[in-house]
Each structure stands twice: as structure tokens, then as C-alpha cells.
Wavefront OBJ file of the C-alpha trace (Angstrom):
o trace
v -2.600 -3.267 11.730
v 0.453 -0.842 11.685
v 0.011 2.694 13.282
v 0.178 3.941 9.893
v -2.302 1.438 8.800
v -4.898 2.471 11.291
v -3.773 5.895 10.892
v -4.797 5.921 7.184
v -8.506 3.607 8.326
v -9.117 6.218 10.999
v -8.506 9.582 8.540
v -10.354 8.204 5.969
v -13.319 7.576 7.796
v -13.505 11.287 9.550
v -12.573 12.858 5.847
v -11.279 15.375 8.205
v -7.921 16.158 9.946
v -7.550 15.363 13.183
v -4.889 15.576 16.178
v -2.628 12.122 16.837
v -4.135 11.480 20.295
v -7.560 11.889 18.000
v -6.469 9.376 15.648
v -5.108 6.440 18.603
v -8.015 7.001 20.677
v -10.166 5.798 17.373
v -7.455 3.239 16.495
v -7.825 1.653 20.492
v -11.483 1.901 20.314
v -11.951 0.313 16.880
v -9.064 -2.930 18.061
v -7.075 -1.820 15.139
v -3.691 -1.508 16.908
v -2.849 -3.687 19.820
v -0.062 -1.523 21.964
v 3.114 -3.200 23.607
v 3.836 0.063 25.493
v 2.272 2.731 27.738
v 2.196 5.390 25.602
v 0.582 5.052 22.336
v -0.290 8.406 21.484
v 3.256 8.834 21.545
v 3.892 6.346 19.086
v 0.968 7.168 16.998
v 2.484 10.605 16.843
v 6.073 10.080 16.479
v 5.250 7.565 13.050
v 2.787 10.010 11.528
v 5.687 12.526 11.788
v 8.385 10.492 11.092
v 6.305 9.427 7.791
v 5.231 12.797 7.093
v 8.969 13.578 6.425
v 9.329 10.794 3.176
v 8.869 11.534 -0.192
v 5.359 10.346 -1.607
v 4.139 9.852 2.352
v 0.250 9.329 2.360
v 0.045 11.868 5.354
v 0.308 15.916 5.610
v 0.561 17.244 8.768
v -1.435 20.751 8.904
v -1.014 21.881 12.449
v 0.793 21.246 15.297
v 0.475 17.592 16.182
v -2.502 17.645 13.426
v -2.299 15.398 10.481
v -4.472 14.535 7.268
v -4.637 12.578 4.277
v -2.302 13.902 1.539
v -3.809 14.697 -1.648
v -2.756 13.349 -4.257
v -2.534 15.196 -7.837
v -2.336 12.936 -10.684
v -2.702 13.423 -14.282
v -2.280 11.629 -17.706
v -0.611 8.397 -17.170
v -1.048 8.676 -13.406
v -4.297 9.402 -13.506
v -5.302 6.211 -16.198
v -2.881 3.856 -13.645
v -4.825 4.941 -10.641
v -7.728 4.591 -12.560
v -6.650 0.685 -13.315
v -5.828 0.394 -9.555
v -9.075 1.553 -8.443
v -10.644 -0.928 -10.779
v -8.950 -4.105 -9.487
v -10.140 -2.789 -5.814
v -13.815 -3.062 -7.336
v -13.058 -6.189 -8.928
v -11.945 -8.069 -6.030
v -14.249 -7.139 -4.146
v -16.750 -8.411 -6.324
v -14.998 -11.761 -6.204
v -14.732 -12.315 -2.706
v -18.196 -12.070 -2.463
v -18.880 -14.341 -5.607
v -16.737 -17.445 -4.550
v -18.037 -20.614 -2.555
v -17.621 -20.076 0.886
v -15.193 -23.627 1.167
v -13.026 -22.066 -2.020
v -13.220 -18.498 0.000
v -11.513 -20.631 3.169
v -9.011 -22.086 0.629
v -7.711 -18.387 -0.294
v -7.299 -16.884 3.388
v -4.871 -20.094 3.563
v -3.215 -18.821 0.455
v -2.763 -15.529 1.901
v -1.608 -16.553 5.060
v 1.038 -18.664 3.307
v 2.205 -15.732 1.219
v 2.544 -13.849 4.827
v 4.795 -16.242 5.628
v 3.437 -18.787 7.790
v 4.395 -22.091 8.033
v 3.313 -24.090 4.811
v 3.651 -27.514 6.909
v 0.949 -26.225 9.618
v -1.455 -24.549 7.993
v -4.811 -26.429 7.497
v -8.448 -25.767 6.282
v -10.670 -27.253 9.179
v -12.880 -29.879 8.480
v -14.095 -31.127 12.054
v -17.315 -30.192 13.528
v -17.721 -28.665 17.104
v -14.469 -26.397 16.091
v -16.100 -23.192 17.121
v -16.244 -21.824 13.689
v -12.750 -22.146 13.460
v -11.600 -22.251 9.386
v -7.781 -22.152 8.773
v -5.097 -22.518 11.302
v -1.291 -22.408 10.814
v 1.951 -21.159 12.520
v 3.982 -18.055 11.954
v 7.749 -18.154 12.202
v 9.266 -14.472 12.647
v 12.863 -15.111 11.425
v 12.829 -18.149 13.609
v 12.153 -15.959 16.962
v 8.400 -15.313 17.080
v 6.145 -17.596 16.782
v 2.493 -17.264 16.247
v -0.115 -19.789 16.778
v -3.205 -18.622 14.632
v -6.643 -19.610 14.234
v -8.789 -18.019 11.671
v -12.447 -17.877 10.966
v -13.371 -16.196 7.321
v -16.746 -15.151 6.974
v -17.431 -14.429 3.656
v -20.373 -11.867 4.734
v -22.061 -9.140 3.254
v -23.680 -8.154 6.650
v -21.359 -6.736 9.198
v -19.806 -9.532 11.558
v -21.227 -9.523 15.501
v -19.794 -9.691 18.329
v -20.963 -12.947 19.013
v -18.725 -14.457 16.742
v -15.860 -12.824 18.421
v -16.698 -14.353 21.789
v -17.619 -17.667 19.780
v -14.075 -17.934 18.506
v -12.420 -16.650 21.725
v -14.183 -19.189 23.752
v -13.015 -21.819 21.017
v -9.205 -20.712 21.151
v -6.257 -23.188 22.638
v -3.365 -21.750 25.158
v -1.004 -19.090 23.306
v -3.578 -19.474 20.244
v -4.246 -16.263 18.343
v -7.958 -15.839 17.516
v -7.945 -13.877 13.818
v -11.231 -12.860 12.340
v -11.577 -12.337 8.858
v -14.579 -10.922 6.526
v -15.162 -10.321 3.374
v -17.482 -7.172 4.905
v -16.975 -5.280 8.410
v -17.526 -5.497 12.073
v -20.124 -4.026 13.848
v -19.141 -1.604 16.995
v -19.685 -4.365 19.410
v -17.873 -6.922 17.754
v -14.741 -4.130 17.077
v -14.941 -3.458 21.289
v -15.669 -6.842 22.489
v -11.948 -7.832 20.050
v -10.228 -5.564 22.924
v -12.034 -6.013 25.706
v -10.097 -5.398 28.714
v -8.580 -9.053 30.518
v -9.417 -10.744 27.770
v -7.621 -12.575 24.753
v -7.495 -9.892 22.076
v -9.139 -11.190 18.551
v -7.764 -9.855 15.216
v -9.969 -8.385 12.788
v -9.617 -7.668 9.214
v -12.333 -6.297 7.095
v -13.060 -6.043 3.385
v -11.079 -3.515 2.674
v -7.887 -4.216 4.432
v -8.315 -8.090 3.219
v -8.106 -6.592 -0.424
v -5.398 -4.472 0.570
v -3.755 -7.697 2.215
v -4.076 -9.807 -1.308
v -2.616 -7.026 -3.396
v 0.306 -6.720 -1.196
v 0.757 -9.929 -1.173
v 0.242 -11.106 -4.706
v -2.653 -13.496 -4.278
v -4.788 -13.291 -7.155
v -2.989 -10.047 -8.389
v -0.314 -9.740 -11.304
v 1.746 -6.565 -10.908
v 2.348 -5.244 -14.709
v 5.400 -3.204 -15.174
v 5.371 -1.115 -18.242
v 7.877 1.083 -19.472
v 7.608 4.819 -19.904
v 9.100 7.362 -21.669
v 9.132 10.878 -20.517
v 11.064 14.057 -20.817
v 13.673 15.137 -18.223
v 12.119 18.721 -17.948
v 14.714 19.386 -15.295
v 17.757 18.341 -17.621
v 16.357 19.898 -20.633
v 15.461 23.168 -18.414
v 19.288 23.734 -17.743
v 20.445 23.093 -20.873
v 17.866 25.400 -22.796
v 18.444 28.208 -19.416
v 19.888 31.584 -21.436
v 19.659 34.896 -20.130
v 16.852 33.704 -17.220
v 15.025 32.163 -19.303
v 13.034 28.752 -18.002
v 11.769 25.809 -20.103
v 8.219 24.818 -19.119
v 6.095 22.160 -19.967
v 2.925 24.400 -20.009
v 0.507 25.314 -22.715
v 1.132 29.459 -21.577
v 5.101 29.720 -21.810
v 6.882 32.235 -18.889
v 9.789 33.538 -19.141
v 10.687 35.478 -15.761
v 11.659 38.406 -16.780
v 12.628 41.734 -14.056
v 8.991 43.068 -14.193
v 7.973 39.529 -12.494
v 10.520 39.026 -10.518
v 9.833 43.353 -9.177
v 6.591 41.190 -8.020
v 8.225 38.566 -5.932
v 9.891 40.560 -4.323
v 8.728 44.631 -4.054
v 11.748 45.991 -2.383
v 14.791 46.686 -4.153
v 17.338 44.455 -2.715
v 21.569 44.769 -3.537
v 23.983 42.237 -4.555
v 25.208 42.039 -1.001
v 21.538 41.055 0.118
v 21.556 38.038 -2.011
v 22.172 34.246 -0.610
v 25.577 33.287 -0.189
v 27.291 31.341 -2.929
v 29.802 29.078 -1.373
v 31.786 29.435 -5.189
v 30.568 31.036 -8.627
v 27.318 32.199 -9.328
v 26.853 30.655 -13.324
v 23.564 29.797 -13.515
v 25.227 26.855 -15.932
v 26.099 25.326 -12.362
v 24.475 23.026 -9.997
v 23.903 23.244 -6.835
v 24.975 20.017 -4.571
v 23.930 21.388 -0.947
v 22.438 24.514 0.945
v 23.458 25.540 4.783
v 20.417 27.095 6.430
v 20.710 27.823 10.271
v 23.719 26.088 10.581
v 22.713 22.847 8.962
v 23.546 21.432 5.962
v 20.705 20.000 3.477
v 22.337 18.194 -0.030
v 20.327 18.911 -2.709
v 20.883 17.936 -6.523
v 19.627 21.270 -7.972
v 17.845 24.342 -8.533
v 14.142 23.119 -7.668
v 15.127 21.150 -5.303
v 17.394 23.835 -3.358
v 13.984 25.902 -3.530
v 12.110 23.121 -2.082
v 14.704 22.391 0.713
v 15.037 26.364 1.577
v 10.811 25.861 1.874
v 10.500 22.797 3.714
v 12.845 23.735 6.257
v 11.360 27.423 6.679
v 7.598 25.446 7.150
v 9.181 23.521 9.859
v 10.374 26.143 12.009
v 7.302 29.182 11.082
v 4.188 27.027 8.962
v 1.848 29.144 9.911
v 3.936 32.735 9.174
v 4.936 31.104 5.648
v 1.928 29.494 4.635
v 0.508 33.511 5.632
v 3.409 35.298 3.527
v 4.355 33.057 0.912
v 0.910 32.725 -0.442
v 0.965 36.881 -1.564
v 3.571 36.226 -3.108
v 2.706 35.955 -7.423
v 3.918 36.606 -10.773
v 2.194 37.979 -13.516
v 0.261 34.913 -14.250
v 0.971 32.330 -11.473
v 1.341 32.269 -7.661
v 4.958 31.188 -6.156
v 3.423 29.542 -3.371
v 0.041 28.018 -3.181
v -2.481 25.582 -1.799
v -3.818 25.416 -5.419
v -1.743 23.632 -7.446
v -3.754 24.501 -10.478
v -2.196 27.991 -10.172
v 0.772 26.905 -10.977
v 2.920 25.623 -13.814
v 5.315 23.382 -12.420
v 3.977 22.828 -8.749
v 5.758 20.842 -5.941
v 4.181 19.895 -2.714
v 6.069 21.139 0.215
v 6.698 18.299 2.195
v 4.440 18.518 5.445
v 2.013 20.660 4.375
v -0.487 21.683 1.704
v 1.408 24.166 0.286
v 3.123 23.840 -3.001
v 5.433 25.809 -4.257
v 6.291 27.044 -8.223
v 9.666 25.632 -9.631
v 9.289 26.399 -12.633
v 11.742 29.567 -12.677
v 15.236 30.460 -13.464
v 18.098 29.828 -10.575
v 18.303 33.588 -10.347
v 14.575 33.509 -9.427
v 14.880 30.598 -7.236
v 17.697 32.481 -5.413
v 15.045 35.950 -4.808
v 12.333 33.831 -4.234
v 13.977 32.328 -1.577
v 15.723 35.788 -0.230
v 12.302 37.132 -0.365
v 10.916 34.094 2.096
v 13.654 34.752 4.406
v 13.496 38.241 4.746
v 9.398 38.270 4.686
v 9.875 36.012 7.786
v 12.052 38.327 9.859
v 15.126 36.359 8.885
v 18.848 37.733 7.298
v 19.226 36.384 3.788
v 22.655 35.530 4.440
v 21.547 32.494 6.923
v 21.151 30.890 3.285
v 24.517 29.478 1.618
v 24.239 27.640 -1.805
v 27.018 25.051 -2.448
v 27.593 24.620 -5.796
v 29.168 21.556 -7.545
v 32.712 21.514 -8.579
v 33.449 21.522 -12.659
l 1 2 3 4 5 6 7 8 9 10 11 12 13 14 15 16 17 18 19 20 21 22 23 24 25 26 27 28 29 30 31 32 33 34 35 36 37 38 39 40 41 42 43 44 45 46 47 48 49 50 51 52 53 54 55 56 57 58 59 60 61 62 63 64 65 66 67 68 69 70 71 72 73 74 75 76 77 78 79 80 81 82 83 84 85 86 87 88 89 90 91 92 93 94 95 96 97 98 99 100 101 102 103 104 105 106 107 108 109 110 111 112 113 114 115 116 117 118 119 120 121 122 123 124 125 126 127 128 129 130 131 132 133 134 135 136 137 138 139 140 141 142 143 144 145 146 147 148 149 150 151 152 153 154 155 156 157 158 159 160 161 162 163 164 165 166 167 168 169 170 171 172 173 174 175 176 177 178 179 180 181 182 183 184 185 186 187 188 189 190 191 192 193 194 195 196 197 198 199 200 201 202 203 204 205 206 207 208 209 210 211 212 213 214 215 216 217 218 219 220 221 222 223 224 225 226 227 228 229 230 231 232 233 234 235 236 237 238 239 240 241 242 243 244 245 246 247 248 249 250 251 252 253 254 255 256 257 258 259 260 261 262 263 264 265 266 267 268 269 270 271 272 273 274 275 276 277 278 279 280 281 282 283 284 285 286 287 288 289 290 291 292 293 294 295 296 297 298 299 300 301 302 303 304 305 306 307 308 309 310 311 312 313 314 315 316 317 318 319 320 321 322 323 324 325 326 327 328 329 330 331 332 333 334 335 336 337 338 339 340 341 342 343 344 345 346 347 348 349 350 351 352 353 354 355 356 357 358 359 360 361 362 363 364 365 366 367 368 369 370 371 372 373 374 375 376 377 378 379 380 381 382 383 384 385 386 387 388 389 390
């Protein structure tokens, strides 16, 4: 497995969030990474954080060096896709188990073919006295690597031993990769006898990474592309933007008006205490880039210059924002909120649980982010908007 991969495994299982030296030390103990270098942890650490920073990453991080699963909000068509999705997990699983165990031999040579391996090499065993062995085949890594592989699937609804690990490590070749593959899981002996220290490392994949495996790879699975139509709220919101007005997709219309914006921001703050605009201030203008301590983020417009101004502020103070930004509300929403439902038009703030409302007019989004600054100790003017040339 990837770091990520075990990351994910490891998360799940605790349904909690835990630190990155947490999350290796379960990986190593459970064989589901295999490091090349001395400092793991490290590693572990460096991709969770690396990931956290991508748009649609599986992964929040919620402390320092502390990550969890990101949730997910879905809705309408998301929701019925995921629903699908979930389905066809179900499904296959059911399958695996219903198969012959010969034709169940036959597919984990299918899959390893779609991996890549070598189609001349790989082979269903039919010799006795093979250890258990099932498949074998060769892996070519862009003609550099090669893998030797031997493969026993046990199409098991009990969790695999570790005798069978030994079994098929004692039955191995030289520079022969033992992989282990079940339609169920491993027990905790058979997961610490795979990494048992100076001996040949075994390979296991369980159930659920196995389906994971043939949906990636498109054995058995048809990926369906349909087309959908949907409104560009963002478009549709500039065009329709008069006097501060916002267009919103929700069922209670709001149109910020002073008396809400009074609320984001209490104090009565001056022309001169605004962000910087790097050219004119029309609100029929886009914004192509901020500059925010000294570094320039490009951004394509209003929501996501608020976003930007927020991820960046979470990275430097989480903690103080997540403290602050979460008093500040409208009359009928929050600005910033763990609770999406709160919200009209919520965005997650990119490594964290926060999400913040965009859902307001680009003079809003220009208080609302004055309001962050100065609530966190900072001058407003550290903020300059760039805005697109006509």
C-alpha cells in the first residue's frame, strides 16, 4: 500500500483523528507499508500534509501534526452517485465470495495483468506440492524494476492465519515476492508474522483493498460517464450583482444589506481601513490574484479570493481563527462554521473543518476578510486584491 493508502485503512478503523507518528506506527504494525528509509513517520507526515493541501483531498488535518478523514458533504446528484458507488462495493463483494475458487484464481491473474505485469509470465498454478502457491507472473516497472511475484488467493470468509504466511514464505524462490490475497482479512498474527523482522516480507491485501484494486483497475467494473447540466451560480452571481446584491441558490434568499454586514464586522471601519485594491474597485471586476504577507496567491474570483485570504490565515493562526471566525454571523447564517448546514453557499477551508460562507457580495467578501485580519491582530492593509485588466 501507499502511505496514503494505509493512511486512509488506519483512520478509518480508529473513526478518530490521530497524530502521523499514530497513524505509521499502526501502518508498520499492521505490514501495510514496507519503508525504504529510516524515517517513516517523516514520510507518513510530509504526504498527509502535502495531500491535505489538494483540492477534494480525503484528509483534514485538525491539529498540529493531527490529521482525520475529511467529510464529505454531498447532496442531490452526488449523493444518488455515491449511493451507486457504494452499491457496486456491496456487490462485489458479494461476488468474490460467490465464484468457484479455480474461476476466483483466474481473476487475481486478470488483475495482476491490468497492473501491468507481464502477460507472457503470468500463470495459474496447477502443480501439487507448490506451497499453496496460485498465480505467479513478473512485473516490469518501465523496464527498470522488476518484480518476481507469487500469489496465493484465498477466497475466505474467515480471516487468513499466520500459518499461511509462513506456508507461502517457506514456499518462495530467490528474489520471489510472496503476495497474499483474500477475499476476507488477516488475523493479527498473520498481519505481524508478514513483517517479521529478518525475514522475507509477504504482501497482503484484504477484501476491501482487493475491491478497491478491481475498481481501479477496471476488472469487472464499467465506469459510466453521464453528462450533467448545472447552473454556473458563480457566473450568473456576477452578472445578476447590483447594488450588493448576491444571487443564491437557496430556498431563503439574502441580500447583504449594511445592517448584516454592521454584524460582521461591529466596529466602524474607514475607507482607508479597507484591503488594498491593486486598480479599481467595480464590483463588475474580477479579481485574478491576492498578496498576503508578501506572497502572491492567483485566484479567479470573489469566492475564491475569500477562500485563499482563509486558507492562508488557518495556516499561520488555526486555532485563533477557527476561535474568532466562528462569532462571526449574519442575520440568518454564520460566515464561518464547522456546520455547513448553517450556511447557504458553504466552502470547506482547505485543511480544516471549517467552512466558510461565499455566498456574499465582493464588498462583503472584502469586510469579511478585513474583519479576519484585524480580529487576528493583523493590519488590513497586509491584504492586496489584484484585479483583472478590461
Amino acid at each position: 500500500m501507499t502511505y496514503l493508502e494505509a493512511a486512509y485503512d488506519v483512520l478509518r478503523a480508529a473513526k478518530q483523528p490521530l497524530h502521523y507518528s499514530e497513524i505509521t506506527h499502526r501502518a508498520l504494525e499492521q505490514g501495510m507499508i514496507v519503508p525504504t528509509g529510516l524515517t517513516p513517520e517523516a514520510t507518513m507526515g510530509s504526504r498527509l500534509y502535502t495531500d491535505t493541501k489538494e483540492e477534494g483531498s480525503s484528509f483534514v488535518r485538525v491539529g498540529r501534526g493531527v490529521f482525520d478523514l475529511a467529510k464529505v458533504r454531498r447532496g442531490g446528484i452526488e449523493e444518488q452517485v455515491h449511493g451507486i458507488n457504494h452499491q457496486t462495493r456491496e456487490r462485489l463483494g458479494q461476488l468474490l465470495h460467490s465464484i468457484p475458487a479455480k474461476r476466483f484464481e483466474s481473476l487475481v491473474m486478470e488483475l495482476l495483468l491490468e497492473m501491468g505485469f507481464d502477460e507472457s509470465t503470468l500463470e495459474v498454478t496447477t502443480y501439487q506440492g507448490d506451497g499453496g502457491i496460485d498465480v505467479v507472473g513478473v512485473y516490469r516497472a518501465a523496464g527498470l524494476t522488476e518484480v518476481n511475484a507469487a500469489v496465493q488467493a484465498k477466497r475466505w470468509k474467515g480471516n487468513v492465519q499466520a500459518p499461511t504466511v509462513t506456508q507461502l514464505r517457506g514456499s518462495l524462490q530467490v528474489h520471489q515476492q510472496g503476495i497474499v490475497i483474500t477475499t476476507s482479512d488477516f488475523s493479527s498474527g498473520a498481519r505481524k508474522e508478514a513483517v517479521a523482522p529478518n525475514k522475507t516480507r509477504i504482501t497482503l491485501i484484504n477484501g476491501e483493498q482487493l475491491i478497491d484494486m478491481l475498481i481501479r483497475h477496471r476488472v469487472g467494473v464499467v465506469e459510466r460517464t453521464l453528462t450533467v447540466n448545472a447552473l454556473d451560480e458563480e457566473w450568473w452571481g456576477e452578472l445578476l450583482n447590483v447594488d450588493g446584491q448576491a444571487l443564491t441558490d437557496a430556498a431563503d434568499v439574502h441580500t447583504a444589506t449594511s445592517a448584516d454586514s454592521a454584524k460582521i464586522n461591529p466596529a466602524t471601519t474607514s475607507d482607508a481601513a479597507q484591503p488594498r485594491l491593486a486598480s479599481s474597485k467595480s464590483s463588475a471586476r474580477k479579481p485574478e490574484a491576492i498578496t498576503l504577507f508578501d506572497e502572491r496567491h492567483p485566484v479567479k474570483n470573489w469566492k475564491e479570493l475569500l477562500v485563499a485570504v482563509c486558507t492562508v490565515l488557518t495556516q499561520r493562526r488555526q486555532d485563533d481563527f477557527a476561535a474568532f471566525g466562528q462569532t462571526l454571523r449574519g442575520r440568518k447564517r454564520q460566515y464561518i462554521s464547522t456546520d455547513p448546514e448553517k450556511m447557504f453557499s458553504p466552502v470547506q477551508i482547505p485543511g480544516t473543518e471549517l467552512f466558510v460562507e461565499v455566498n456574499l457580495s465582493s464588498g462583503d467578501i472584502l469586510q469579511l476578510a478585513n474583519t479576519l485580519l484585524e480580529g487576528l491582530g493583523y493590519p488590513v492593509d497586509l491584504l492586496v486584491v489584484h484585479m483583472r485588466q478590461p
